[in-house]
N, C-alpha and C positions, 0 to 999 in steps of 0.2 A: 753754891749749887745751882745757882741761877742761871750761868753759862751757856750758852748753846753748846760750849765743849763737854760741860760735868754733863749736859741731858744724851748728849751723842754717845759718851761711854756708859752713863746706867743703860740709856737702850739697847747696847748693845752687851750688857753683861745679863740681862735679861734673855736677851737672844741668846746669850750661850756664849757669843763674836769677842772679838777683843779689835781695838785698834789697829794695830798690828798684821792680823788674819784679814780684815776688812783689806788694807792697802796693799799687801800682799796678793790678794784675786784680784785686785783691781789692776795691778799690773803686769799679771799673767797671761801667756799669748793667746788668743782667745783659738788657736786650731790647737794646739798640744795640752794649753791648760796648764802649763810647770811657768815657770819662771825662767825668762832666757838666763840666760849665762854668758852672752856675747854680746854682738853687736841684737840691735835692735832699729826695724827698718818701719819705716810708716808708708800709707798710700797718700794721696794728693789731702783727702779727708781727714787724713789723720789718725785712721786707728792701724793699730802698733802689731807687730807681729816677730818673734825671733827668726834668727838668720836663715835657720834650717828647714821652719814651714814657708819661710820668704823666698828660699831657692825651691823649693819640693811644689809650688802650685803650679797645676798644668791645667785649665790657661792660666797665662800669668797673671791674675783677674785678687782684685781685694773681696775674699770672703764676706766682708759684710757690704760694702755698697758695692761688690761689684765692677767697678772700672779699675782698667789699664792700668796695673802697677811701672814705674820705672825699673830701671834697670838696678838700681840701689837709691835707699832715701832717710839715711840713720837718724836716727832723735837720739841724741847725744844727752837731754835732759831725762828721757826715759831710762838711760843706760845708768844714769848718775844716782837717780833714785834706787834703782834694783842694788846698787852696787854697793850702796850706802847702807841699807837692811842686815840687818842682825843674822848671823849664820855660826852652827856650831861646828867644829873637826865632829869626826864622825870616830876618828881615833883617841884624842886626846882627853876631847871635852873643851878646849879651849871656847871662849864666844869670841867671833871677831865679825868680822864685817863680810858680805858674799864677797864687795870687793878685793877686798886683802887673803882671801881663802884660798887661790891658786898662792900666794909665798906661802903662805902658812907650810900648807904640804908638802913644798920642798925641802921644808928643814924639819918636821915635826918627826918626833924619834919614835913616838908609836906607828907610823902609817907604815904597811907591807910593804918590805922590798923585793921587786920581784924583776925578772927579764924580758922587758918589752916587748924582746925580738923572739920570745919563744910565746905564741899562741896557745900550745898545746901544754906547753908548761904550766902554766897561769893557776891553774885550777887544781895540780899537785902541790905547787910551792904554797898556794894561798888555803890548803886545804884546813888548817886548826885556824882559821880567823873564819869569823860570821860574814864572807865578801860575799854580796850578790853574783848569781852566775851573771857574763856579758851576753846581749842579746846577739844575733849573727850582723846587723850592723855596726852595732860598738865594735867588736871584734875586726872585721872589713875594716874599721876607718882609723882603729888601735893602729892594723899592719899598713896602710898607706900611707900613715903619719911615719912609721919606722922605714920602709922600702920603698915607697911611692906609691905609684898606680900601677895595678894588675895590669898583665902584655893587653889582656881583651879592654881596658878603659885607655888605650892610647886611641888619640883620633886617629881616623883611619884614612888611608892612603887616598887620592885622589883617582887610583884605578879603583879599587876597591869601592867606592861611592858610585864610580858610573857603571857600577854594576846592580845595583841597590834595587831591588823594588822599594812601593811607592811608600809602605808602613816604614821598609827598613829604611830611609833616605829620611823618612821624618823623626824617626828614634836619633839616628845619626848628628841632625841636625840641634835637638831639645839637650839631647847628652853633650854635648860640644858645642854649645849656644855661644862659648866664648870665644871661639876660633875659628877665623875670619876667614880662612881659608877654607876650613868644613863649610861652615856659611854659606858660602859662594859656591860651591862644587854642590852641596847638599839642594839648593837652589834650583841651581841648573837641572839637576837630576832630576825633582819635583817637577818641574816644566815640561820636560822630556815626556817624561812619563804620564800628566797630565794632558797634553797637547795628543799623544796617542789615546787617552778615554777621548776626547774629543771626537778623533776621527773616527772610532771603533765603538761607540757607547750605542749608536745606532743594531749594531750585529750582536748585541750583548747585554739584550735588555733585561736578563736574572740576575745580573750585578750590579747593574745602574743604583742600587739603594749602598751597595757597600760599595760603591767607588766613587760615588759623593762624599760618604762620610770619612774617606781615606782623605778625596781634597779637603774636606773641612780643618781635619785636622791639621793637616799640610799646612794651610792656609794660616792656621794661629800660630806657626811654627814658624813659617817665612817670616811674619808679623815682628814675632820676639827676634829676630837675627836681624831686620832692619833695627830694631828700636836698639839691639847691643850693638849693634855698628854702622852708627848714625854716618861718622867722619869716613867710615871706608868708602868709596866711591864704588868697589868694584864690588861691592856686597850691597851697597842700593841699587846698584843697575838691574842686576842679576835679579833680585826681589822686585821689583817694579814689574821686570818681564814676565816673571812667575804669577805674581799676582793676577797680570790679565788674563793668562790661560787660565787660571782656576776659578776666577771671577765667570768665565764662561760655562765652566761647568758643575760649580753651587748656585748660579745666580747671584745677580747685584746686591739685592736684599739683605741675601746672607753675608755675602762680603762684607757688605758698610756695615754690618753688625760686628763683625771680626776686628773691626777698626783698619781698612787697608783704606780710606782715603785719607786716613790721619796718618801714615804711615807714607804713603806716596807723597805727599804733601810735605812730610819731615824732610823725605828722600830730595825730592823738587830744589827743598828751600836750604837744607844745605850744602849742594852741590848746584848750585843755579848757574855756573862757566863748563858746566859737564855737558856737551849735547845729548849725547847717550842717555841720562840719566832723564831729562826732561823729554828724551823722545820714547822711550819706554814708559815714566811717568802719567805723559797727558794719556798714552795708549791705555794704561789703564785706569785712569779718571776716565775716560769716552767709555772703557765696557763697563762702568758702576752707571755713569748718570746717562748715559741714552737708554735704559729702560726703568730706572729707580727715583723717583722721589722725593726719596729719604739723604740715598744717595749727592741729590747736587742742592739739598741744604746746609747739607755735611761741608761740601765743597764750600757755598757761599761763608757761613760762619767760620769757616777755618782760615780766611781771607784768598782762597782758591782763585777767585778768579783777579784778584789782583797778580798773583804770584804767575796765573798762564800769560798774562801780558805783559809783564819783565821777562818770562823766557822768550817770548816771542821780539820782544827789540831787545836781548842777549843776542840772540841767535837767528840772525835774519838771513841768514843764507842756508840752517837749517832748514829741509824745505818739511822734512816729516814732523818738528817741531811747531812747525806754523801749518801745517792742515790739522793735525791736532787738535791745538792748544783753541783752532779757531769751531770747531764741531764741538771742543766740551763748550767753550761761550753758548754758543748756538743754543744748547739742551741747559745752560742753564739761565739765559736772558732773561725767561721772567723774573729772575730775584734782581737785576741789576738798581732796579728805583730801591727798595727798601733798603740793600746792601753796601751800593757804591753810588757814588752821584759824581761830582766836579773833576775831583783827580784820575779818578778810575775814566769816566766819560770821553776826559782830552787826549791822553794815553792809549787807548782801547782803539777810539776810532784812528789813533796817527798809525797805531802797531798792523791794525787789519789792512789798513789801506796800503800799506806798504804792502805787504806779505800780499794781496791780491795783484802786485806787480809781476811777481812772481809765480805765482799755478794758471796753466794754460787756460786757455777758452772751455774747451769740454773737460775741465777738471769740476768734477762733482762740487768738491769744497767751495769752490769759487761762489757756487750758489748759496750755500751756508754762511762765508763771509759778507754778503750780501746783504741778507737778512739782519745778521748781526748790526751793520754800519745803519739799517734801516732802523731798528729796535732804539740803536743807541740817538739817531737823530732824533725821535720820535721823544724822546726822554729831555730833550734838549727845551729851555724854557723858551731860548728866542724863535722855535716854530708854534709854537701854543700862540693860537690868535688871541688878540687882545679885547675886552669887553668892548662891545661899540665895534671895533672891526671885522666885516665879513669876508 
């Protein structure tokens, strides 16, 4: 009785608890409270959530700390445990295992036979057995298993989207997160739409408070359709673009809170032979950190300003890639000493000095490239006079 295991059971048969009920909440989702029954996905941290509160969070944000979930991220040891736990037929009485419970039922001779494909039927056929009624989602997802998707949950056409106001283009977009094409079309249309509050938010100051919170929204919608389709090119261009119009009209602040330089950044790095991709890109890295902060730390720790100076000697005859790529340096030079030193420094000043071959004489940039090659020589050990040398 001396055990830490015999004191953990009297404690808890005092409690009322049993072993069993203890490890059973322990590994229930902590938004539904039941026990999955499927796959089981975790956040970067680690805490666990079933498949169905793992699709259903809008933002796609972890309930407890908070950050950026992936796109899928299963604990297979979670899964193994839940599956392993003791479960009884609700027909038979048999005890077997949760995981073995879907065979059981297909062969178990007390469970209701009834016809799938009749809805309306269910509740006649099942009427002399104790069957809980189906809630109107069970029901919905009973007949999509049997017929598919309703005509109104087919994506929707690519006229149909550029018809879209700005709520309906972001429903469009969170419903259809997995199709590249909605994605991309859905984008575009946010931008559109976005780009005119821009021009008209001046003549329309009663809605300026609700057409912010339409970009916001937008905004963590773009977010989630870059991060499900990292490898499409044609759905990070498109996001990139989006982003910097809305960036302008929630502010940087808010943006780099939505997570869009870690998201430009994904986009940037991998598609780095896309010009497109890096020219829309740095556009939207220049409208976070030439007014935020927060913004071009974000960039510096993400390795940001390495990755603007591999697009810039990628892409040296881009000429909008290299005024870019060289104005976010600019707004973020003060982090270069803490951030980058030797490799960043040799690179930086070969990529600017190049790309200043190219923008004219009264080309604005040119000025800002300038600065930057100053910044960076400045940083350079062999100009630091030497003690005794004046």
């Amino acid at each position: 009785m001396d055990s830490k295991e015999d004191n953990r059971r009297i404690a808890l048969a005092f409690s009322g608890l049993t072993v069993e009920s203890v490890g059973m909440e322990s590994l229930a989702c902590p938004v539904c409270l039941d026990l999955p029954s499927g796959e089981v996905h975790q956040c970067l941290e680690g805490h666990c959530l079933c498949v169905r509160c793992w699709n259903r969070l809008d933002p796609h944000r972890c309930p407890e700390c908070r950050d950026w979930l992936p796109h899928k991220n299963r604990n297979r040891d979670r899964e193994a445990r839940i599956a392993a736990l003791a479960a009884t037929c609700d027909h038979c009485g048999v005890t077997t295992t949760r995981g073995a419970m879907a065979e059981h039922l297909r062969t178990c001779k007390l469970r209701p036979a009834t016809c799938s494909a009749a809805t309306a039927g269910w509740k006649e056929m099942a009427a002399e057995q104790a069957w809980p009624a189906a809630s109107d989602e069970e029901v919905g997802w009973r007949r999509e298993r049997v017929w598919g998707p309703a005509e109104d949950d087919a994506p929707p056409s690519d006229a149909a989207v550029a018809v879209m106001m700005m709520s309906e283009a972001t429903a469009a977009l969170q419903k259809h997160l997995m199709v590249a094409r909605v994605a991309e079309k859905a984008c575009e249309q946010i931008r559109r739409l976005s780009n005119g509050m821009i021009a008209d938010s001046g003549k329309l100051p009663e809605s300026m408070v609700r057409a912010r919170s339409l970009c916001v929204c937008a905004m963590d919608a773009v977010v989630e359709a870059m991060r499900a389709h990292l490898q499409v090119a044609a759905v990070q261009q498109e996001g990139c673009r989006t982003l910097n119009f809305l960036t302008r009209r929630v502010g940087p602040e808010s943006a780099t809170e939505s997570g869009t330089v870690e998201a430009v950044l994904d986009a940037m790095r991998a598609h780095l032979q896309v010009a497109q991709v890096l020219r829309y890109g740095a556009g939207a890295l220049l409208q976070s950190t030439s007014a935020s902060d927060t913004a071009v730390l974000r960039v510096a720790e993400a390795g940001g300003l390495q990755l603007l100076v591999a697009a810039m000697r990628t892409h040296p005859q881009a000429l909008e890639v290299q005024q870019r790529s060289v104005v976010v340096l600019y707004y973020c030079r003060g982090l270069f000493r803490p951030y980058y030193w030797g490799y960043f420094r040799g690179h930086a000043t070969g990529a600017i000095s190049a790309a200043m071959q190219a923008f004219d004489e009264g080309d604005g940039t040119r000025a800002y490239a300038v600065l930057v090659l100053n910044c960076l020589k400045g940083l350079d050990p062999s100009n630091v006079p030497r003690r005794g040398n004046a």
